[in-house]
C-alpha positions in Angstrom: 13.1 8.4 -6.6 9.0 8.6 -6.7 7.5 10.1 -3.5 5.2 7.8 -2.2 2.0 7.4 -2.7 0.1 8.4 0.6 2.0 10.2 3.7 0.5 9.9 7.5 2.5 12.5 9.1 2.7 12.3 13.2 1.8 14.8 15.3 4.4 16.3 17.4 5.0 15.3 21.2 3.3 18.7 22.7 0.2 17.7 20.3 0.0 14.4 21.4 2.3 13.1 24.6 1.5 9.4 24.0 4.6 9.3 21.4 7.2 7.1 21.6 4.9 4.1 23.0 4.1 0.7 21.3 1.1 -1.3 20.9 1.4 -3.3 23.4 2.1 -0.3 26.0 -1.3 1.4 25.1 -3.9 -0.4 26.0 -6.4 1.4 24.3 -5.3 1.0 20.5 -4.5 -2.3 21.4 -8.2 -3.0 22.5 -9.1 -1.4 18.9 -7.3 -3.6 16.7 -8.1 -6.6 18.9 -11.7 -5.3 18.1 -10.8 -5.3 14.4 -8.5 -7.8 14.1 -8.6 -10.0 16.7 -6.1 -11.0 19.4 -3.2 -12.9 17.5 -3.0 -10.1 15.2 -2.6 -7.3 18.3 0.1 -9.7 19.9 2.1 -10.0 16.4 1.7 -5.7 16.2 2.2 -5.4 19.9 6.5 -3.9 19.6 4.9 -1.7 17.0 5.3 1.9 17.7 2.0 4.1 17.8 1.0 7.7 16.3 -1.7 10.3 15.6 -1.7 11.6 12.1 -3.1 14.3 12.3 -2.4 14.9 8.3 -2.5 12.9 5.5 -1.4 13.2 1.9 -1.2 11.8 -0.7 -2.1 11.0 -4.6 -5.1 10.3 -6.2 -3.5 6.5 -6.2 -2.6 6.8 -2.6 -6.3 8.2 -1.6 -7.9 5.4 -4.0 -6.1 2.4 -1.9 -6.2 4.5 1.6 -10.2 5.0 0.8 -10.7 0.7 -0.8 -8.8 -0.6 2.4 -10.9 1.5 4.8 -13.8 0.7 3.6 -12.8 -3.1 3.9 -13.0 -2.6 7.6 -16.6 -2.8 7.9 -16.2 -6.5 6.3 -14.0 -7.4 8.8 -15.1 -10.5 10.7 -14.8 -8.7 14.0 -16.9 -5.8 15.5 -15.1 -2.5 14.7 -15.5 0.9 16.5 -12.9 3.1 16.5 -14.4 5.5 19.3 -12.3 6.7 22.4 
């Protein structure tokens, strides 16, 4: 088959310890995408399981749709900031 279109690799465990955790057990990204998203939407993510990418790759069609949805954060009806 095709590879797909954009790759987010995640960093290893001695890179970043917090692998192996969901949403809803770290309650920092959780407060991000609450910020973002609102509440409902961290709930429904909540059994999720969180990473770092460190990397990502991709196509020029993956980087396009990567680049158009990131950019439709800042029209999201909530206050975004993704600082730690």
């Amino acid at each position: 088959g095709m590879p797909p279109d954009l790759l987010l690799s995640q960093e290893g465990v001695a890179t970043w310890p917090h692998s192996g955790y969901t949403l809803g057990e770290r309650w920092m990204q959780k407060s991000w995408v609450e910020q973002c998203f609102g509440k409902e939407t961290a709930a429904a993510m909540q059994a999720w399981p969180t990473i770092c990418s460190g990397a990502v790759f991709g196509t020029a069609a993956g980087f396009a749709a990567f680049a158009s949805a990131y950019s439709a954060l800042g029209q999201l009806p909530h206050a975004c900031d993704f600082q730690d």
